[in-house]
C-alpha positions in Angstrom: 58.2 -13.3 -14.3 56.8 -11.8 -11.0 56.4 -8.6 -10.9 56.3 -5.9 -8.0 53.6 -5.1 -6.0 51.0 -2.6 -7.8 48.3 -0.4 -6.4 44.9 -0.6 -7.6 42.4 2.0 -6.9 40.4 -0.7 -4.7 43.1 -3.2 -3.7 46.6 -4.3 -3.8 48.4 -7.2 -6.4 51.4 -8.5 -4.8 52.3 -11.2 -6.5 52.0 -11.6 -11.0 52.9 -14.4 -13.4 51.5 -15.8 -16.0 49.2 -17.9 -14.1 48.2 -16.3 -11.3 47.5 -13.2 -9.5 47.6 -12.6 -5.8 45.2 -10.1 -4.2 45.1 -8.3 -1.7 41.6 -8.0 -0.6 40.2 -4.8 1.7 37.2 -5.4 3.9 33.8 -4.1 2.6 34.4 -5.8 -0.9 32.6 -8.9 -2.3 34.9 -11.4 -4.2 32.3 -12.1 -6.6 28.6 -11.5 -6.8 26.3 -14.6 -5.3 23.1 -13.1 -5.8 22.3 -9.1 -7.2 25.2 -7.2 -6.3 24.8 -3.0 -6.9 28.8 -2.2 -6.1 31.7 -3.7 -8.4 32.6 -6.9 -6.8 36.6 -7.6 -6.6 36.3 -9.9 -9.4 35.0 -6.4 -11.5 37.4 -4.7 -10.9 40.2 -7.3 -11.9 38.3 -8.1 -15.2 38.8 -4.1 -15.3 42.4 -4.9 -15.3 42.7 -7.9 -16.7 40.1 -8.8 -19.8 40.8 -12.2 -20.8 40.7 -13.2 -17.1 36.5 -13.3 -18.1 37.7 -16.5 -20.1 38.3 -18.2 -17.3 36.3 -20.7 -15.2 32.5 -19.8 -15.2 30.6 -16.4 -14.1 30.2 -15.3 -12.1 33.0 -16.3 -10.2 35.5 -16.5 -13.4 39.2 -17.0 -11.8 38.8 -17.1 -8.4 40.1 -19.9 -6.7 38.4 -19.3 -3.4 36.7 -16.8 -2.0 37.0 -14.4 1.6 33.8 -13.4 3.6 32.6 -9.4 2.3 34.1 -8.0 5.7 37.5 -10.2 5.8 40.4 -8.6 4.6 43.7 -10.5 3.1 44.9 -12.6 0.4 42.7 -14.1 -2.8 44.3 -16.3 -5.1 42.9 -15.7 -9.0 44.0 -17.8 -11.3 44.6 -16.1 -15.3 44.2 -19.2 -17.3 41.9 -22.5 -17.4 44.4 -25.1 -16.7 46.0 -22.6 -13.7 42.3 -22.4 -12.0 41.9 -26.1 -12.8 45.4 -26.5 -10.9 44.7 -24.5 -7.7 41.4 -25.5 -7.3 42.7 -29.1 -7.1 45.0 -27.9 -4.6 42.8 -25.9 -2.5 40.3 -29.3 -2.4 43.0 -31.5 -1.7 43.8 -29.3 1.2 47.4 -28.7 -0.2 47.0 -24.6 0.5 48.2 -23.5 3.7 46.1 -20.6 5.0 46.2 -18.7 8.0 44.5 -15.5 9.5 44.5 -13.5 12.1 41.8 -12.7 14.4 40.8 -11.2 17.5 37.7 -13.1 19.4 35.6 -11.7 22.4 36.8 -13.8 25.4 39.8 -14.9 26.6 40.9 -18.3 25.3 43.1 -20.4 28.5 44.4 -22.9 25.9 47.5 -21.5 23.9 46.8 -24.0 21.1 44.2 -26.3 20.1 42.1 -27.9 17.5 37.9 -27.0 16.7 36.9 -30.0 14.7 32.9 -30.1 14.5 30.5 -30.7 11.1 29.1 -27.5 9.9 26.0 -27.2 7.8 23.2 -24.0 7.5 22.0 -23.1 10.3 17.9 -24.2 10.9 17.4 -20.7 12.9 18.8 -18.5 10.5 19.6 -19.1 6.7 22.5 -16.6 6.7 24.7 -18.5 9.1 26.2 -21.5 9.2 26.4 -24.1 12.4 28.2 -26.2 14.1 27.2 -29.8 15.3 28.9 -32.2 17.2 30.7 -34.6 14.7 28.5 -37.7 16.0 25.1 -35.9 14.8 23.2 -36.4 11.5 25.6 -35.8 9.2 23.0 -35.1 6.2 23.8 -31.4 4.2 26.8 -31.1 6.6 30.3 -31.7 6.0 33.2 -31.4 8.3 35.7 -28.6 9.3 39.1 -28.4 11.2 40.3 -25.4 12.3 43.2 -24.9 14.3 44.6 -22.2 16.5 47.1 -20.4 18.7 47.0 -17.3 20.9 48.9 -14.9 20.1 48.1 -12.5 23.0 45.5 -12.2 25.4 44.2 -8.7 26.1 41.3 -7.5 28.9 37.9 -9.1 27.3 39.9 -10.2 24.2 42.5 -12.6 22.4 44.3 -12.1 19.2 44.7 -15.3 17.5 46.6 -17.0 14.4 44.1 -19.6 12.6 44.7 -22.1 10.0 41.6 -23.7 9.1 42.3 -27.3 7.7 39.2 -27.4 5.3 37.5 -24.4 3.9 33.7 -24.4 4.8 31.3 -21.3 4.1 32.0 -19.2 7.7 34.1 -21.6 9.2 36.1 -19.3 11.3 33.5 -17.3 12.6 30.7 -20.3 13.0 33.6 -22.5 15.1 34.7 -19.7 16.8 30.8 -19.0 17.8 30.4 -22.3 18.3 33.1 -22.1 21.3 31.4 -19.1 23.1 34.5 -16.9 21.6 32.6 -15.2 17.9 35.1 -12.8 16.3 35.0 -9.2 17.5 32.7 -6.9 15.8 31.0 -9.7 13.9 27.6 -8.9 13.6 26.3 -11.9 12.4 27.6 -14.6 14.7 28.3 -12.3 17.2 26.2 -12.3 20.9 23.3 -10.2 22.3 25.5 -7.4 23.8 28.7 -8.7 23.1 31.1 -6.4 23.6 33.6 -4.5 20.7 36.5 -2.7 20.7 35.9 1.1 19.9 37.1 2.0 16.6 36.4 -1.6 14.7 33.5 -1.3 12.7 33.7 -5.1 10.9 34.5 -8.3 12.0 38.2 -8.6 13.0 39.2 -11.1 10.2 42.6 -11.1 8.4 43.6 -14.0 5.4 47.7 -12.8 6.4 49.3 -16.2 4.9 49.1 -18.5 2.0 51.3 -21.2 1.2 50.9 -23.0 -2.3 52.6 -25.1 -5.1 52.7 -23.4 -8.3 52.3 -24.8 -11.2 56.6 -25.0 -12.5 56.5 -27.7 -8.9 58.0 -24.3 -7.0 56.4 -23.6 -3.2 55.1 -20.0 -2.7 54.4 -18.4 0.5 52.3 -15.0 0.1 51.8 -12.5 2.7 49.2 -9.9 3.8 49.9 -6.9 6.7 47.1 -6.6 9.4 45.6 -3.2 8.0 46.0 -0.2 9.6 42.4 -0.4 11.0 43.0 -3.5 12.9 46.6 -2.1 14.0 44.8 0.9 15.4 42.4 -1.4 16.8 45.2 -3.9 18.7 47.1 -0.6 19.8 43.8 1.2 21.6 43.2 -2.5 23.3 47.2 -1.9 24.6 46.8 1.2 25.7 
């Protein structure tokens, strides 16, 4: 049965069964450890929790069923058994997960809605970022990514936004959102020389808020995730 929401010392569960857990992840925390890692990953600190979860899948990612960018806060699916992670990471590759975040991008964005569809493969300038190209380029070591958005609300040199990406490449978000001359606020990475940011953000402003999702009984779930209150207090100065 589900159970109620519990507070870790690092993050929040809101959501338990029997085959899955549903994270909520703070910014500043890896999911799981790529190369050498020297702080406890998320995935650490739920093995802390939850043992057997290290028989599942393969280190080092072990039941993770997707993964959220170090400095993007929200919601992680991790699945507690092998067929469960076998189950949602059909589901995520099938594009059968709904996602959505919230973000706020330098810029103001005219368009209330609209679609970013472009390939996306490692950047050639820079091998910690991805890239964009036009979807009529050479397609070779890229693949292609949809992300769609609305504005939510358009502030002076900003615009919060709810995104649903459509396929889940490495950076997606914040390479398509670059790629439109609008990178996420406070993103260091993808972010322009002297881009401006608001005050008190101090990481990117990138929120996984929604999932929707099958489970494995055939039942749809839809989990949610706050904005923190560091973004809140970051929406309210731009108000003010």
């Amino acid at each position: 049965m589900p159970t109620n929401p519990i507070m870790n010392e690092n993050f929040n569960i809101i959501y338990e069964d029997e085959n899955l857990l549903v994270v909520d992840k703070p910014a500043g925390i890896v999911v799981f450890p790529e190369d050498k890692e020297e702080n406890k990953t998320l995935i650490d600190l739920i093995l802390e929790k939850f043992p057997k979860i290290k028989e599942v899948g393969t280190p080092p990612r072990y039941g993770t069923a997707h993964r959220l960018d170090k400095d993007t806060s929200g919601l992680v699916l991790v699945a507690k058994n092998n067929p469960s992670m076998e189950f949602f990471q059909e589901q995520f590759k099938n594009g059968k997960v709904e996602k959505k975040y919230t973000a706020l991008v330098a810029g103001i964005i005219k368009d209330n809605q609209g679609i970013i569809e472009t390939l996306i493969g490692r950047s050639p300038n820079d091998r910690r970022k991805q890239k964009a190209f036009g979807l009529n380029e050479e397609s070779q070591g890229k693949r292609r990514a949809e992300t769609r958005f609305l504005v939510r609300k358009r502030f002076k040199g900003y615009t919060l936004m709810e995104i649903s990406p459509k396929t889940g490449r490495k950076h997606q978000i914040r390479a398509h959102f670059a790629h439109i001359g609008h990178p996420l606020a406070g993103d260091k990475l993808y972010g322009f020389k002297n881009q401006p940011c608001p005050e008190t953000l101090k990481r990117h402003f990138l929120h996984a808020s929604f999932i929707k999702t099958f489970l494995l009984d055939g039942r749809v779930e839809e989990f949610r995730s706050e904005l923190p209150e560091e973004l809140k207090t970051v929406i309210n100065n731009l108000i003010e």
